[in-house]
ROTI-815452 format. One record per residue (C-alpha): x negated, y negated, z; residue in three letters; residue number from 1. Coordinates in Angstrom, 2 decimals, padded with zeros to 5 digits, always signed. Layout:
      xx      yy      zz residu num
       X       Y       Z    Ala NUM
...
# end
This chain:
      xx      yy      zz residu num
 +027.14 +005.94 -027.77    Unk   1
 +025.01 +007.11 -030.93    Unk   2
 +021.19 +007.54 -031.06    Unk   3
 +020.69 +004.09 -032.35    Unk   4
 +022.89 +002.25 -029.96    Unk   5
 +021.47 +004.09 -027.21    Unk   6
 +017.74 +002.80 -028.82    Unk   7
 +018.40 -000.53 -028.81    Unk   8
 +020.15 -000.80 -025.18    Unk   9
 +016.58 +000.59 -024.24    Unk  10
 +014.64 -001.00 -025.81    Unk  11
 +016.55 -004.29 -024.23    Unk  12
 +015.61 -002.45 -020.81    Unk  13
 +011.77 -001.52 -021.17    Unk  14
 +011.53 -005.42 -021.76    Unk  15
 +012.91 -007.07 -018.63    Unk  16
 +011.00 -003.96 -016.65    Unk  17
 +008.64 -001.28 -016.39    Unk  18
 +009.82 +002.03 -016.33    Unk  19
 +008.33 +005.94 -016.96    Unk  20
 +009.22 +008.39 -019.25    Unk  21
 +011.38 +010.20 -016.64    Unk  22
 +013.51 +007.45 -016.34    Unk  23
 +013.71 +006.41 -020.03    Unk  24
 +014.83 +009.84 -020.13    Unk  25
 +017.31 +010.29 -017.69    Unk  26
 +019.32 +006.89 -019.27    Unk  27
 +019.14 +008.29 -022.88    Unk  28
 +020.86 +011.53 -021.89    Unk  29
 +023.47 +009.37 -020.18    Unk  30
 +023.70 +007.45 -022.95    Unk  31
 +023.89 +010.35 -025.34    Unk  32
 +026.13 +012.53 -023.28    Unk  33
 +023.27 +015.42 -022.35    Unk  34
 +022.22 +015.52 -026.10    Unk  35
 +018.31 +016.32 -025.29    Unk  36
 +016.94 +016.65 -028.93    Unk  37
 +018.09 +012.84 -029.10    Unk  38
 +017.45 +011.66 -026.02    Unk  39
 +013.48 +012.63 -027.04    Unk  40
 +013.95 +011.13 -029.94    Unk  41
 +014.66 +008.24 -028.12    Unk  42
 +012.07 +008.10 -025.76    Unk  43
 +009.09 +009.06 -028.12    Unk  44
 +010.64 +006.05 -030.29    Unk  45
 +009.83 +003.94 -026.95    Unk  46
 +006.74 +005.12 -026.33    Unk  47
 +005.41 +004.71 -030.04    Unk  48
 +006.38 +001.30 -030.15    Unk  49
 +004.92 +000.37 -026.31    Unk  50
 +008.29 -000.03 -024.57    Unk  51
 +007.21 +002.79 -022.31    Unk  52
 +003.73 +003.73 -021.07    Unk  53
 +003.20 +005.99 -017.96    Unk  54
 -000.24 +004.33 -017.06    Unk  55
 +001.28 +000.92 -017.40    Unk  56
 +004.23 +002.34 -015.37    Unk  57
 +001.93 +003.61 -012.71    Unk  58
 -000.41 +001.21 -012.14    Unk  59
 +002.80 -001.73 -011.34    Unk  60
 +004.56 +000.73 -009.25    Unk  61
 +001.34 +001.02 -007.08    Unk  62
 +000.64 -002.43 -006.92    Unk  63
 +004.13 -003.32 -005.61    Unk  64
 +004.27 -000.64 -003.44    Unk  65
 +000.97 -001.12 -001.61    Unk  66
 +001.21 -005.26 -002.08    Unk  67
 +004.84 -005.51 -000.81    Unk  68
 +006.14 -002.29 +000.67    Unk  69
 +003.10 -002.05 +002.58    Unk  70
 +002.54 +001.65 +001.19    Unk  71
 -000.21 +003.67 +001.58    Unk  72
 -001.99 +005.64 -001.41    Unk  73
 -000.48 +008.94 -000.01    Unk  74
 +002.96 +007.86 -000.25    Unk  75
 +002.26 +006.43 -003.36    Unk  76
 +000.75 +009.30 -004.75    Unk  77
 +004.06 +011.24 -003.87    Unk  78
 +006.63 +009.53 -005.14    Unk  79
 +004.30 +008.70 -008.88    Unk  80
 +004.78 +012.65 -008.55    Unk  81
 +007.90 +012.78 -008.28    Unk  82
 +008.53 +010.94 -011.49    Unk  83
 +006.31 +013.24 -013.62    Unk  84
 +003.36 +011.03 -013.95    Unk  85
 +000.27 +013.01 -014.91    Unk  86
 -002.66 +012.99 -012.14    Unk  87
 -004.79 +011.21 -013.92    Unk  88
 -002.67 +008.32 -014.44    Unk  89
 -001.83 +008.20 -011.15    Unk  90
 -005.33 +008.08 -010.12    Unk  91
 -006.53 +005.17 -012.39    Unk  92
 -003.38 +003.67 -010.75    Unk  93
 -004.56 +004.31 -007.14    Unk  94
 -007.91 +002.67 -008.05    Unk  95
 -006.12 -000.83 -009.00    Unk  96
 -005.38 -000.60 -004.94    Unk  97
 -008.19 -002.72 -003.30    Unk  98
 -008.93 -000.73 +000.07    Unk  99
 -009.73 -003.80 +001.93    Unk 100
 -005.93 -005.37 +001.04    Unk 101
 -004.81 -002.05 +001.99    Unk 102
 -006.71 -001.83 +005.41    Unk 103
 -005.33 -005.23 +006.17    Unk 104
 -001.81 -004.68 +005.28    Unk 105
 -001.80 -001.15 +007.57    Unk 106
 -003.29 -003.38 +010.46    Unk 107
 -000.19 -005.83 +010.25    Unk 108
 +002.12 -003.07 +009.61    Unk 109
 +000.67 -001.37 +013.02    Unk 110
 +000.40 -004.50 +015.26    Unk 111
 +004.02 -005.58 +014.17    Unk 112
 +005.47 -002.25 +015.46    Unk 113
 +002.90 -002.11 +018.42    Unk 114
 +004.73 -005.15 +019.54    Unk 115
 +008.15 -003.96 +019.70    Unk 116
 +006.79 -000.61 +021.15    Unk 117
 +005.23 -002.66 +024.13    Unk 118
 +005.31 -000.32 +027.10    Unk 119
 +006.25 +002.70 +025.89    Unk 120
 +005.03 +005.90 +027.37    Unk 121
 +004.16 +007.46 +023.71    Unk 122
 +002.67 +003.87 +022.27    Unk 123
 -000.33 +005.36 +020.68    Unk 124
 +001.53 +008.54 +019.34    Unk 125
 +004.31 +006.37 +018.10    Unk 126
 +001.90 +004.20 +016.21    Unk 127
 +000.21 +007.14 +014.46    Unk 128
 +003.65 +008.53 +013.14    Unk 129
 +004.42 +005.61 +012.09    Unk 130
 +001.14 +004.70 +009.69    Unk 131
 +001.20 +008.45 +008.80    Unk 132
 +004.99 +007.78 +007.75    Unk 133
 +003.84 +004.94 +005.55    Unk 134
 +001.72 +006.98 +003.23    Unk 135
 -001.62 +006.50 +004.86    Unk 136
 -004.34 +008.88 +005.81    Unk 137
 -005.19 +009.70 +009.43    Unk 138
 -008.88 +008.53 +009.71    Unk 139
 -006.72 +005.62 +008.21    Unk 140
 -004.75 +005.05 +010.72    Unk 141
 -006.84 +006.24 +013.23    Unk 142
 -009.34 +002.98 +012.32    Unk 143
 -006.29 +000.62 +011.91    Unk 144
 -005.43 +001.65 +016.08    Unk 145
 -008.94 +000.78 +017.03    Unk 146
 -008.98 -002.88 +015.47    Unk 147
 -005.76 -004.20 +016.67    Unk 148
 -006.21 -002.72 +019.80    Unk 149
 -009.61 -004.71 +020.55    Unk 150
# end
């Protein structure tokens, strides 16, 4: 597949869904058969004509994640890392997250695995791992415990 070829399947891409420059990246050198010098050439072409924008990127991924996945901002935070988004993106991103949705989310997440946990020896323990697991913090989780356990 040539430069152009590989453009325009992109472009067709970065329409239908949001995706970072890491990504963008890793398909164009697919595309181009490890060619990097056109494979940035191809994703600065995206990003100059708004297919691809990190903070745009960022801020959906962290909406989905904490709306749906039930994610907390430290999870979040982690994986945004992991696909080379700059701090500061991923901090306006983490703002978009309204901490009361998120406070209510981790106290469903906790009282729906509470219930299956129902007489265990390690309940409380078990419930802390858990939150902690899903990317939240441990004052947190912590807080979460002491409302659904009233």
């Amino acid at each position: 597949m040539d430069e152009k070829q590989s453009l325009s399947r992109l472009q067709r891409l970065c329409s239908k869904a949001e995706y970072c420059r890491a990504d963008v990246r890793r398909k164009a050198l697919k595309d181009l058969e490890g060619e990097a010098d056109a494979a940035d050439r191809v994703v600065a072409s995206l990003v100059k004509e708004g297919y691809v924008d990190d903070v745009r990127y960022a801020s959906a991924f962290a909406r989905e994640k904490a709306s749906i996945q039930g994610w907390g901002p430290i999870k979040i935070r982690f994986q945004l890392r992991a696909k080379g988004i700059s701090e500061a993106d991923i901090a306006s991103a983490l703002e978009e997250i309204e901490p009361e949705k998120a406070d209510s989310r981790l106290d469903k997440l906790l009282a729906a695995k509470a219930r299956t946990l129902e007489g265990d020896p390690q309940f409380r323990l078990k419930l802390i791992k858990f939150g902690l697991s899903r990317g939240y913090d441990y004052s947190a989780v912590e807080a979460s415990l002491g409302r659904i356990q009233k």
